[in-house]
NUMIKE-717606 format. One record per residue (C-alpha): residue number from 1; residue in three letters; x, y, z. Coordinates in pm, 1 decimal, decimal comma. Each point is the difference from the previous one (the first is absolute). Example, Ala and Ser with C-alpha at 12.3 -4.5 7.8 and 13.67 -1.06 7.14 Angstrom:
SITE	1	ALA	1230,0	-450,0	780,0 $
SITE	2	SER	137,0	344,0	-66,0 $
//
This chain:
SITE	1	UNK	-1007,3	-727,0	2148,9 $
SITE	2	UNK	259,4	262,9	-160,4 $
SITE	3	UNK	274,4	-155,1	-131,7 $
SITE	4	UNK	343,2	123,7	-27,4 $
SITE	5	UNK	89,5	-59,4	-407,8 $
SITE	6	UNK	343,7	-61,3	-139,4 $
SITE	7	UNK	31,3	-8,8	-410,2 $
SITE	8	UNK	309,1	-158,0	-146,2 $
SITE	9	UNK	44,0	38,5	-354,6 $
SITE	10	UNK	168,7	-239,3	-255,0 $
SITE	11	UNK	89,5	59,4	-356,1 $
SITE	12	UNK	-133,6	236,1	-263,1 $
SITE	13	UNK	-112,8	323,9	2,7 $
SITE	14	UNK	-356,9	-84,8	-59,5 $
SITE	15	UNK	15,7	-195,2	305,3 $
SITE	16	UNK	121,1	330,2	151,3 $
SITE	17	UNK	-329,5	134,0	-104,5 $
SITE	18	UNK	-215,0	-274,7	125,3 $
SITE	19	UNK	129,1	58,3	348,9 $
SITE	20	UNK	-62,2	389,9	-35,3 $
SITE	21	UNK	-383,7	-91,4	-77,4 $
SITE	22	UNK	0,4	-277,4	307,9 $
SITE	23	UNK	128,5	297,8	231,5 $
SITE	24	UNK	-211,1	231,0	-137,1 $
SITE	25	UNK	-312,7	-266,5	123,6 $
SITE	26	UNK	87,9	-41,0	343,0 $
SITE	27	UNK	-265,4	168,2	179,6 $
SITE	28	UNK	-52,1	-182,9	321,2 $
SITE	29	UNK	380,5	-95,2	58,0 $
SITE	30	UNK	326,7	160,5	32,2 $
SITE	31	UNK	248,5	33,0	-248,3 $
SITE	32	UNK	321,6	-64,9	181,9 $
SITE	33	UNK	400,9	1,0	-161,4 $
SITE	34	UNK	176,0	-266,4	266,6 $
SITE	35	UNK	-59,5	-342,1	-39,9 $
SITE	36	UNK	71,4	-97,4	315,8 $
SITE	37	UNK	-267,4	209,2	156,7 $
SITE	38	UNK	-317,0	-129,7	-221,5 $
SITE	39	UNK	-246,7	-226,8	42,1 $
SITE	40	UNK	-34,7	-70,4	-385,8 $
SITE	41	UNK	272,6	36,8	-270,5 $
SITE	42	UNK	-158,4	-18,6	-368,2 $
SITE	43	UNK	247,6	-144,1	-208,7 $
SITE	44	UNK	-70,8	151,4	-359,4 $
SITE	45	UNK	231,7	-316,9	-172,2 $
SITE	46	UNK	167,8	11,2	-327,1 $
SITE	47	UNK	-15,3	-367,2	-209,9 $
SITE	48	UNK	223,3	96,7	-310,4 $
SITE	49	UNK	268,9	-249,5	60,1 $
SITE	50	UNK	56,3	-298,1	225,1 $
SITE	51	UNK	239,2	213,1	141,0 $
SITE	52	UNK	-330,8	249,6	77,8 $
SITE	53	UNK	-115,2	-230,3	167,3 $
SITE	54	UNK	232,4	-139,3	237,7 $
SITE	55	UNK	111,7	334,8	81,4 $
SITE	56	UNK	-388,5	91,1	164,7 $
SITE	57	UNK	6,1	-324,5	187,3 $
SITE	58	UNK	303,3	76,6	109,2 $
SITE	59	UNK	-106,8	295,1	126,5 $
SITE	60	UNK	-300,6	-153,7	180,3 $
SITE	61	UNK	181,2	-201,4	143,5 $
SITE	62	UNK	233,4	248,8	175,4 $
SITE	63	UNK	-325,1	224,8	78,8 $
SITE	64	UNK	-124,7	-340,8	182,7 $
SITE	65	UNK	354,8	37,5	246,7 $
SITE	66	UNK	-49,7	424,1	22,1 $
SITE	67	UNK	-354,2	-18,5	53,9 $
SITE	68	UNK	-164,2	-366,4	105,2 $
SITE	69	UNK	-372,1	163,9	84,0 $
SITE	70	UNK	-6,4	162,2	-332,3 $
SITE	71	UNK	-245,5	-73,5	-235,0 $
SITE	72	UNK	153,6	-51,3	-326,0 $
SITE	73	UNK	-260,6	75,0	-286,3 $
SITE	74	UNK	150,8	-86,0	-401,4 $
SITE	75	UNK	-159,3	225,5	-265,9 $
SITE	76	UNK	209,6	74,0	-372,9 $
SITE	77	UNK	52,0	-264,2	-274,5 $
SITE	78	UNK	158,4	-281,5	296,3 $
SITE	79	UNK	-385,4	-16,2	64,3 $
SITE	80	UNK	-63,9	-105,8	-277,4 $
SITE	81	UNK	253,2	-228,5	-38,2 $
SITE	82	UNK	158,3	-117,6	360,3 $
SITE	83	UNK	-295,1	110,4	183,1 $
SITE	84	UNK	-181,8	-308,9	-12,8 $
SITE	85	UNK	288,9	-223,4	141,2 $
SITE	86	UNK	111,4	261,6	259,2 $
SITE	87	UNK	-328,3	23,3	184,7 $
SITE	88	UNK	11,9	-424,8	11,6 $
SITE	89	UNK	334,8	11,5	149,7 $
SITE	90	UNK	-133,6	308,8	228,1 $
SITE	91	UNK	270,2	191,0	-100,0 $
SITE	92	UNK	-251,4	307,8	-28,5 $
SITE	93	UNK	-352,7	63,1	163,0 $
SITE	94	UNK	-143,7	132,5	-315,1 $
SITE	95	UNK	10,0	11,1	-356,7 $
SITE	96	UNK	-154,3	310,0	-238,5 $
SITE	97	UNK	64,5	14,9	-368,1 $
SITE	98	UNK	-39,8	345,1	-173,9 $
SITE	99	UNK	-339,1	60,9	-33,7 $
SITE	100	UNK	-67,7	25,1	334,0 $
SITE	101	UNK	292,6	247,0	145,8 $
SITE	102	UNK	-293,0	254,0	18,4 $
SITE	103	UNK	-200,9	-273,3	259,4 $
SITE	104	UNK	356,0	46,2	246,0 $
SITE	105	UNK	-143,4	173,1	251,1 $
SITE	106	UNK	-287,1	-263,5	51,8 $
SITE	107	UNK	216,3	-271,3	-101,6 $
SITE	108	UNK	230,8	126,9	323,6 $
SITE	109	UNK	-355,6	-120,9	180,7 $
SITE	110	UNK	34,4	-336,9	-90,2 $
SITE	111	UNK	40,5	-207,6	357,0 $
SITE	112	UNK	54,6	-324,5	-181,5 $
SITE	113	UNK	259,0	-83,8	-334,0 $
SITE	114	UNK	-116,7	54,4	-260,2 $
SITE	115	UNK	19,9	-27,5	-432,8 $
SITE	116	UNK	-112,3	318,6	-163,3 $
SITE	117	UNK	153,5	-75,2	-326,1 $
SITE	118	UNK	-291,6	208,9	-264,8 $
SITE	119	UNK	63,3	66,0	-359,6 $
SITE	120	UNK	220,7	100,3	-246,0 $
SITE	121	UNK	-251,7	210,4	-187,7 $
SITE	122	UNK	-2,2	276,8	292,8 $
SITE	123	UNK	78,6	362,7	-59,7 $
SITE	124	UNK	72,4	230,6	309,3 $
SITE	125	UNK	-239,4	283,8	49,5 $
SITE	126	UNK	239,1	140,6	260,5 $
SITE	127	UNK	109,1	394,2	-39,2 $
SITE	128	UNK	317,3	-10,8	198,6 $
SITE	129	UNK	103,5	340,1	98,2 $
SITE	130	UNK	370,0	7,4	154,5 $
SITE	131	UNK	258,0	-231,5	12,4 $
SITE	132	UNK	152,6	-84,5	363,0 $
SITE	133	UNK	400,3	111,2	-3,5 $
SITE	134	UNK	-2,5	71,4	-345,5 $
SITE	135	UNK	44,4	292,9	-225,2 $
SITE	136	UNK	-88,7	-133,6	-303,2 $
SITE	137	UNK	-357,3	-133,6	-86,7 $
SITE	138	UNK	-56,3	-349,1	-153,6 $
SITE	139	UNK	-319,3	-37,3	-236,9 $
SITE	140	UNK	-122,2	-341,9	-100,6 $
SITE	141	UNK	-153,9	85,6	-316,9 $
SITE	142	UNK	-87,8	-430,4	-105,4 $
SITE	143	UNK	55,7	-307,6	162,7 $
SITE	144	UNK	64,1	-357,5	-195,5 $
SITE	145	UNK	197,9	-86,5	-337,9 $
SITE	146	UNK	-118,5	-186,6	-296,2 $
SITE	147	UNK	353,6	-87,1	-109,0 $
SITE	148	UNK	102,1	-325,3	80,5 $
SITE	149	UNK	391,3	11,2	-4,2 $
SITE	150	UNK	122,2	-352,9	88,5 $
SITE	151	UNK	192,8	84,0	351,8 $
SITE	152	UNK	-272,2	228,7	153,4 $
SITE	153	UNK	-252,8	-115,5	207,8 $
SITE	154	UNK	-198,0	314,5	85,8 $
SITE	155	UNK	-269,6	10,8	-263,0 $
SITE	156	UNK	-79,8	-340,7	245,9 $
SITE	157	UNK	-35,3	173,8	339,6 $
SITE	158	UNK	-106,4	323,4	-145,7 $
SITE	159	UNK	-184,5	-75,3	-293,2 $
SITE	160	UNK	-94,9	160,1	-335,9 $
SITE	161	UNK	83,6	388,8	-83,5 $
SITE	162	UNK	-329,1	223,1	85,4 $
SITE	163	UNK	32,5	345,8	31,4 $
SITE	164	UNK	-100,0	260,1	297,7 $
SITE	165	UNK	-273,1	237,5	-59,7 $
SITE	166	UNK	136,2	247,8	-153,9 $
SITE	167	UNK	-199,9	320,1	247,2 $
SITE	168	UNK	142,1	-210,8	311,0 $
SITE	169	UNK	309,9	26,8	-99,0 $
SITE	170	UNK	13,4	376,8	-111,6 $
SITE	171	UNK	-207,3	10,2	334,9 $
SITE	172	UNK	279,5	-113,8	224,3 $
SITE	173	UNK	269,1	217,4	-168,1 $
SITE	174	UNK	-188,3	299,3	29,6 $
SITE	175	UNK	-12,6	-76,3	426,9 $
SITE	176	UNK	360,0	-102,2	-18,0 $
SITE	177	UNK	107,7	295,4	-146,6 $
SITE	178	UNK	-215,9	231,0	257,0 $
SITE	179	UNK	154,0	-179,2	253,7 $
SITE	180	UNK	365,5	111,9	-136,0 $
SITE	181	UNK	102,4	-336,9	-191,4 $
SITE	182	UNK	225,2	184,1	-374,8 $
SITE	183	UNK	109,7	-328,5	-126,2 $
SITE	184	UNK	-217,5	-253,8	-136,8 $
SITE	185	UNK	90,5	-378,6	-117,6 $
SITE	186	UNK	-271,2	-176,9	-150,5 $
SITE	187	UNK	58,4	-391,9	82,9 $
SITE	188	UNK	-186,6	-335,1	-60,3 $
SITE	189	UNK	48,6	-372,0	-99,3 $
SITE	190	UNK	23,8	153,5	-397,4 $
SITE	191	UNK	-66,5	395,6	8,7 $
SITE	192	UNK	67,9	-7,9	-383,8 $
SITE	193	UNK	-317,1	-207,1	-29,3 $
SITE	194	UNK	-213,0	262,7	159,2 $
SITE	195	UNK	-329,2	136,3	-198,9 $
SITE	196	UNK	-9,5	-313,9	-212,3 $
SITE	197	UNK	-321,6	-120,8	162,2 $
SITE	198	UNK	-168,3	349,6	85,5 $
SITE	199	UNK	77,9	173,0	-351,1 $
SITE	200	UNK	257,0	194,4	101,8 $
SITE	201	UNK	372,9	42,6	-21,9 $
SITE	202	UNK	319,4	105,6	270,0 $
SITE	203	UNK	54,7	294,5	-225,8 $
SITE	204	UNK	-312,4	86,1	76,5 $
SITE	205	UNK	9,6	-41,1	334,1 $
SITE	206	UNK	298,6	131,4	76,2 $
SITE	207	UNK	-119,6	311,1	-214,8 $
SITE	208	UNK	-276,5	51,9	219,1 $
SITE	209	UNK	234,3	-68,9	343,3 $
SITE	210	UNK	229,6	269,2	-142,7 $
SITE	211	UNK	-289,7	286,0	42,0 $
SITE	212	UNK	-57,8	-79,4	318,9 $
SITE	213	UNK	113,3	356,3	250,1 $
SITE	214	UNK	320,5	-186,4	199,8 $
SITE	215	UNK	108,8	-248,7	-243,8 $
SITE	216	UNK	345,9	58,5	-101,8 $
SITE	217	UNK	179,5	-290,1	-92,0 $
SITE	218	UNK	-113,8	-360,6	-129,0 $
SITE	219	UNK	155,0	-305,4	19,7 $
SITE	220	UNK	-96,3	-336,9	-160,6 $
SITE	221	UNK	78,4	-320,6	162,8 $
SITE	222	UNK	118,7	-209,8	-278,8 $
SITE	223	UNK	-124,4	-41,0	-333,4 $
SITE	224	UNK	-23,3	-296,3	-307,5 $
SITE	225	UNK	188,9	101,6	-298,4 $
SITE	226	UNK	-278,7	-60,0	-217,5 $
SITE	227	UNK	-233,4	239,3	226,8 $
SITE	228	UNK	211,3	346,7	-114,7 $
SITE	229	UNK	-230,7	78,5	-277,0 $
SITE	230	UNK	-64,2	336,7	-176,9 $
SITE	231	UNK	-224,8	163,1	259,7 $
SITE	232	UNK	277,8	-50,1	243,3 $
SITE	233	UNK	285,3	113,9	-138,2 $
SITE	234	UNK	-174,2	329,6	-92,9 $
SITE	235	UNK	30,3	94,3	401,3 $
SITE	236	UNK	399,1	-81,9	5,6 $
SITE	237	UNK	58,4	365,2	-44,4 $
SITE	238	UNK	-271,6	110,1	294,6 $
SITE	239	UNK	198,3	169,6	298,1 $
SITE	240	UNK	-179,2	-218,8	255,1 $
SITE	241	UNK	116,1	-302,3	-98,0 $
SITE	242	UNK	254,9	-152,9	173,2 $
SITE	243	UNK	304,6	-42,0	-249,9 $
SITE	244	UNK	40,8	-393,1	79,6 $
SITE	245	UNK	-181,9	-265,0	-126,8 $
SITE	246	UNK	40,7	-364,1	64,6 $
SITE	247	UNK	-65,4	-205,8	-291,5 $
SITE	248	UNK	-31,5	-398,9	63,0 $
SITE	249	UNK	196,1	-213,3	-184,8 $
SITE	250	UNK	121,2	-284,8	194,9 $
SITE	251	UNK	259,5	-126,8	-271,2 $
SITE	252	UNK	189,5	128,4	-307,2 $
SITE	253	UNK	54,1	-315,9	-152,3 $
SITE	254	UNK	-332,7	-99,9	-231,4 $
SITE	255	UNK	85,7	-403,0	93,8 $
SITE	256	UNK	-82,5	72,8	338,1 $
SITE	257	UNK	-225,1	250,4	-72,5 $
SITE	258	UNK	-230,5	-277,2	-201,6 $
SITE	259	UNK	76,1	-249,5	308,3 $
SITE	260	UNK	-133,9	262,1	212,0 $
SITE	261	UNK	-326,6	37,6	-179,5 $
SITE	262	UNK	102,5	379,9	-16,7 $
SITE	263	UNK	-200,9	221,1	-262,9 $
SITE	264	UNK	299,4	232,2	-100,7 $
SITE	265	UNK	302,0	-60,5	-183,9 $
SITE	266	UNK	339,2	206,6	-17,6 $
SITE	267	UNK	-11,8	167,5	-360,2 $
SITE	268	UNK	-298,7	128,6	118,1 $
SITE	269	UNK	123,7	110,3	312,2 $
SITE	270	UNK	338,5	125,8	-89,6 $
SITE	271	UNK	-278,2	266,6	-182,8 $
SITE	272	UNK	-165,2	88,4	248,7 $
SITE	273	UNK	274,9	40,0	259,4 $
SITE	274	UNK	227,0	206,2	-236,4 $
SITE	275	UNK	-329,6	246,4	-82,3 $
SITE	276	UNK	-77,3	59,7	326,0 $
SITE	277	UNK	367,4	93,2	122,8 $
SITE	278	UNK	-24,2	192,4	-293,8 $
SITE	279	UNK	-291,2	218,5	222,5 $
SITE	280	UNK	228,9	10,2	308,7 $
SITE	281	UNK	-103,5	-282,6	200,6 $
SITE	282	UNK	211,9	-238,5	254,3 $
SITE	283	UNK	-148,4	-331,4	-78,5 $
SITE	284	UNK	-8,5	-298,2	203,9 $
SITE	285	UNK	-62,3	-402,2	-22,9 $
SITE	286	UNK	-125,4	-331,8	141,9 $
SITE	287	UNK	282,3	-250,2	-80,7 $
SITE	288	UNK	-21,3	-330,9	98,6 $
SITE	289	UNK	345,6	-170,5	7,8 $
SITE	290	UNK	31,8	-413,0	1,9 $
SITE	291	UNK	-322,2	-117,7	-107,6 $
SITE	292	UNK	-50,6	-347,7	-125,7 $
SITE	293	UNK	148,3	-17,4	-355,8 $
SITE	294	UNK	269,4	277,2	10,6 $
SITE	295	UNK	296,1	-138,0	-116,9 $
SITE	296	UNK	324,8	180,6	-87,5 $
SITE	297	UNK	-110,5	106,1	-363,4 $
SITE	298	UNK	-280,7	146,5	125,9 $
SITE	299	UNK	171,6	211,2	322,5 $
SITE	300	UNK	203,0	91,0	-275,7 $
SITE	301	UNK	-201,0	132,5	-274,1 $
SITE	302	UNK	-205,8	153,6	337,0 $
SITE	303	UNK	312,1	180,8	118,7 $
SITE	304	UNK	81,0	154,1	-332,8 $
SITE	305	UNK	-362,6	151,2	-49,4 $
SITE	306	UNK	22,8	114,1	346,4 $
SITE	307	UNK	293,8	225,3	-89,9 $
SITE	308	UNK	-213,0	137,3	-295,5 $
SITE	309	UNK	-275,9	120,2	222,0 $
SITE	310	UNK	1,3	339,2	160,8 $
SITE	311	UNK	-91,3	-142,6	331,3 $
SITE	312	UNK	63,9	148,0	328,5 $
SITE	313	UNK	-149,3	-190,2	253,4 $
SITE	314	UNK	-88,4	-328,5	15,5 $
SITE	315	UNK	-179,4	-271,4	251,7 $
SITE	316	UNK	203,7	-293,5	-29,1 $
SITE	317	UNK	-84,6	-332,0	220,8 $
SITE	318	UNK	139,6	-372,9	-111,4 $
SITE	319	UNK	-300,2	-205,1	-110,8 $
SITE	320	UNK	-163,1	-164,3	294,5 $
SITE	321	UNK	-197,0	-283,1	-39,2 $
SITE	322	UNK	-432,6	58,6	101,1 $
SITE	323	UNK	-158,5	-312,3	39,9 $
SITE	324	UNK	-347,8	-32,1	-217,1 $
SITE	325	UNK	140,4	185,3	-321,2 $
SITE	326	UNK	152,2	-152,3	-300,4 $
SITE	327	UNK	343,8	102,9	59,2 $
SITE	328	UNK	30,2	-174,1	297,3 $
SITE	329	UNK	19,8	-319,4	-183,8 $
SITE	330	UNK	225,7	140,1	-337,9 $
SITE	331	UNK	382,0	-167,2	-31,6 $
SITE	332	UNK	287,2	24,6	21,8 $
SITE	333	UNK	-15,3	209,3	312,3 $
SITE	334	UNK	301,0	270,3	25,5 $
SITE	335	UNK	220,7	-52,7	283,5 $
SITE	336	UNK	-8,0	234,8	271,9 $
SITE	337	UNK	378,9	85,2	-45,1 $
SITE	338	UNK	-44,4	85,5	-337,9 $
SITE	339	UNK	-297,4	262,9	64,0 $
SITE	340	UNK	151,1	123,5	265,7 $
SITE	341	UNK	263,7	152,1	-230,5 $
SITE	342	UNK	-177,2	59,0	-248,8 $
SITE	343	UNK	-213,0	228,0	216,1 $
SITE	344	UNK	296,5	150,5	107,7 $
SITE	345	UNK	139,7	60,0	-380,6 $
SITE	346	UNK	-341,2	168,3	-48,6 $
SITE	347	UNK	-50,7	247,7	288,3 $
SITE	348	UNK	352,3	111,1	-61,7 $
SITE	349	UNK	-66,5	66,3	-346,0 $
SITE	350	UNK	-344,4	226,2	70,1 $
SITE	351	UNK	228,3	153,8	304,7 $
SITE	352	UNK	250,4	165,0	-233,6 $
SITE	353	UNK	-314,5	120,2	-245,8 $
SITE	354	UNK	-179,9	143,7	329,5 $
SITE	355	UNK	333,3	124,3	70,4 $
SITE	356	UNK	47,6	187,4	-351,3 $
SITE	357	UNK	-389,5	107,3	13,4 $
SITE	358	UNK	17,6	163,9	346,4 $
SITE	359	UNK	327,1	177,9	-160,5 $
SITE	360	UNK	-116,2	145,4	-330,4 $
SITE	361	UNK	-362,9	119,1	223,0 $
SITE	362	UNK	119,3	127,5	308,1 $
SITE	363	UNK	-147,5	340,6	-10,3 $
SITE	364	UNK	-302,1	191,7	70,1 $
SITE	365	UNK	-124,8	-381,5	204,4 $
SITE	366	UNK	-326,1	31,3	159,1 $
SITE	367	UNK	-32,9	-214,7	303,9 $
SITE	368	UNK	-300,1	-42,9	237,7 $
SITE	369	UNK	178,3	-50,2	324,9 $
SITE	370	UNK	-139,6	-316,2	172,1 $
SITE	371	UNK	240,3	-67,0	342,8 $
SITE	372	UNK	286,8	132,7	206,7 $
SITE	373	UNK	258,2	-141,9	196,9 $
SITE	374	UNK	251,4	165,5	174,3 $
SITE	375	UNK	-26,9	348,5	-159,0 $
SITE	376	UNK	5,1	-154,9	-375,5 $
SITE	377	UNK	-333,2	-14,7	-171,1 $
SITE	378	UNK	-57,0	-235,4	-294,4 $
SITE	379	UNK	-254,6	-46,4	-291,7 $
SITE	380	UNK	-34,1	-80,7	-336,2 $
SITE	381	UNK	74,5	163,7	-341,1 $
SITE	382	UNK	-252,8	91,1	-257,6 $
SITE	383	UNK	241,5	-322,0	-188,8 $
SITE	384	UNK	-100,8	-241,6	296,2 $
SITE	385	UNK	358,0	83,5	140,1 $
SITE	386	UNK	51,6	70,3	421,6 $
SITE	387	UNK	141,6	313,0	78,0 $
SITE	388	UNK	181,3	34,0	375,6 $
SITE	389	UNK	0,2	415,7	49,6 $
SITE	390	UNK	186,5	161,1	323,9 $
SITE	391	UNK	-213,0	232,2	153,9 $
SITE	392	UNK	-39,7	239,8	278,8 $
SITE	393	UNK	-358,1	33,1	-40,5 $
SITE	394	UNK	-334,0	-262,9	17,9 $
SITE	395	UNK	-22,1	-127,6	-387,8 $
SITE	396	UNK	-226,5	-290,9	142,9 $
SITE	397	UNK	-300,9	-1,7	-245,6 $
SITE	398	UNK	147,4	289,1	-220,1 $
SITE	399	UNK	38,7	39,1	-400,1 $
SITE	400	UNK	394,1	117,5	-49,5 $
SITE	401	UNK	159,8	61,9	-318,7 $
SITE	402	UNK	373,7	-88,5	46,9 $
SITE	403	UNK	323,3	-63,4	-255,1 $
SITE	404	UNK	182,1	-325,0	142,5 $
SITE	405	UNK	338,4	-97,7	48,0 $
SITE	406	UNK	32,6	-364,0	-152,2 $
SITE	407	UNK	194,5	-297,8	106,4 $
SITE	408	UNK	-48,6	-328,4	-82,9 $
SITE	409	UNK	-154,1	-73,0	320,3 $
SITE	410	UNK	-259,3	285,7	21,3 $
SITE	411	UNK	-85,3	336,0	-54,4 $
SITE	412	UNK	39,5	302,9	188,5 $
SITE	413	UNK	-135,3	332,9	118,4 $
SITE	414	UNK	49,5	267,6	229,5 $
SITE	415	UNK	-218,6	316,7	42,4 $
//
């Protein structure tokens, strides 16, 4: 029986792949974009936080109001970790970890419920070769982490760092970029880790993406301090890479660096940061803001290296607690109040460097133009910054090179 097939996507953008390679497997059912016309919804979950968590029940739990005949089928890291308990309380018909999202379309089959949990060795063959409503192409180059910082749970629901074949994934950005796609951003659980188990390198990869006829700008997902080696900083000054990188650091303060079980510290990264701005590059951050242990020394001493780093975005969230890792159970716990304006005191901070950034490079800005709404057209910056542009004509899908007008609250173009 063909089944009408809803995806709903939680969380990162790896997840955003995953449900690109489940669409691109449905052969004997329809993909569909209204969840109150399906007959299954796939709900591709996100686990990072308790917070995660609740938010996808939530969700089925609405869908379960919208839609009562809908099958509701859990796939992502919740599989792995809330699956379990969700199909006992038949809160969801069916339960699929990641190795199986290529099995969907049979899985969609299955008449009774069902626990198709697998492995978390798998690697996805899958070539995917366009992206529904998007004009940028996501490549999962790895899946898995070998760190084990103490508030992260992933490496648990998605399991050690293994690389993808290296011809699969030149493979799929050679189809991608037939099929029109400019704009490449290479994503995974660690993408710094890639090559480490196949004897290769992502400055060798990305070498090989960058000869590839279409390819004209590369992103990179997020990367480990410690992962910027020579190889890599030899391709700052290539014109296809995307001027933005996003460097993980989750603190600046080496107390809660070390409580953390994080493998950088801030005299190295103060470095690193300061070389690469050197180059040209808008740099962003993880910070997380309130975990366990950070008292008002060490927001202090946190803030003050802040200010020293030439940071100009940042991905700030107050520390919320993941049951199963060791953070969960570190004291004194920082009261919500308190991160709260601390996360505040932050963003503001990385606002008025974005602010002076987007100022001092607001010429000669090449944006791939991604939507429209009501006759402005937006997109992002080769610094990772959106652009709104007034414009008689169709941009949708185009490269423009624009100067902006700057405000504090965005930039601006007209052609």
């Amino acid at each position: 029986m063909k089944k009408k097939v809803f995806f709903k996507t939680f969380g990162c953008r790896t997840n955003q792949f995953d449900t690109q390679v489940m669409m691109s497997h449905l052969r004997s059912h329809e993909l569909v974009f209204d969840e109150r016309e399906c007959d299954v919804v796939v709900v591709n979950s996100c686990t990072v936080t308790n917070g995660a968590d609740a938010s996808v029940r939530n969700y089925i739990n609405q869908l379960k109001r919208k839609n009562p005949d809908a099958q509701i089928i859990l796939a992502g890291c919740g599989a792995h970790s809330k699956g379990e308990s969700l199909l006992k309380e038949r809160k969801v018909f069916g339960v699929m970890g990641h190795s199986e999202k290529e099995k969907i379309d049979t899985l969609l089959d299955e008449t009774k419920p069902f626990y198709r949990i697998g492995d978390l060795k798998h690697i996805d063959e899958t070539i995917v070769e366009s992206f529904v409503g998007k004009s940028r192409a996501f490549i999962k180059i790895q899946e898995g982490c070998d760190f084990r910082c103490s508030y992260c749970i992933i490496p648990y629901v998605r399991g050690n760092a293994r690389s993808h074949k290296e011809e699969t994934i030149l493979e799929q950005v050679r189809r991608l970029a037939a099929n029109g796609f400019g704009e490449f951003i290479l994503t995974g659980t660690n993408v710094g880790s890639y090559g480490k188990d196949r004897d290769t390198s992502l400055a060798t990869l990305l070498k090989k993406m960058s000869l590839i006829r279409g390819v004209r700008r590369i992103r990179i997902g997020s990367l480990e301090p410690i992962q910027i080696d020579d190889a890599f900083k030899e391709l700052l000054d290539e014109p296809w890479m995307a001027k933005h990188l996003h460097i993980a650091l989750q603190h600046t303060s080496d107390k809660m660096l070390e409580i953390m079980n994080r493998r950088n510290r801030f005299a190295e990264d103060i470095v690193l940061f300061e070389s690469l701005a050197e180059r040209g590059y808008a740099l962003g951050t993880d910070f997380i803001v309130g975990h366990p242990g950070e008292d008002e020394a060490a927001w202090k001493e946190a803030m003050q290296r802040v200010r020293k780093l030439p940071l100009t975005h940042i991905h700030a969230f107050t520390y919320s607690k993941r049951d199963n890792t060791p953070s969960a159970t570190m004291k004194p716990e920082v009261r919500g109040d308190i991160a709260k304006a601390r996360y505040k005191e932050l963003t503001a901070l990385i606002a008025e460097k974005n602010y002076a950034f987007r100022k001092a490079h607001a010429t000669g800005l090449e944006v791939l133009v991604e939507s429209e709404k009501e006759g402005v057209y937006s997109g992002l910056d080769q610094y990772f910054n959106r652009i709104f542009i007034e414009s008689n004509d169709d941009l949708t899908s185009n490269w423009i090179y624009v100067d902006a007008e700057v405000t504090k609250e965005t930039n601006r173009a007209t052609l």
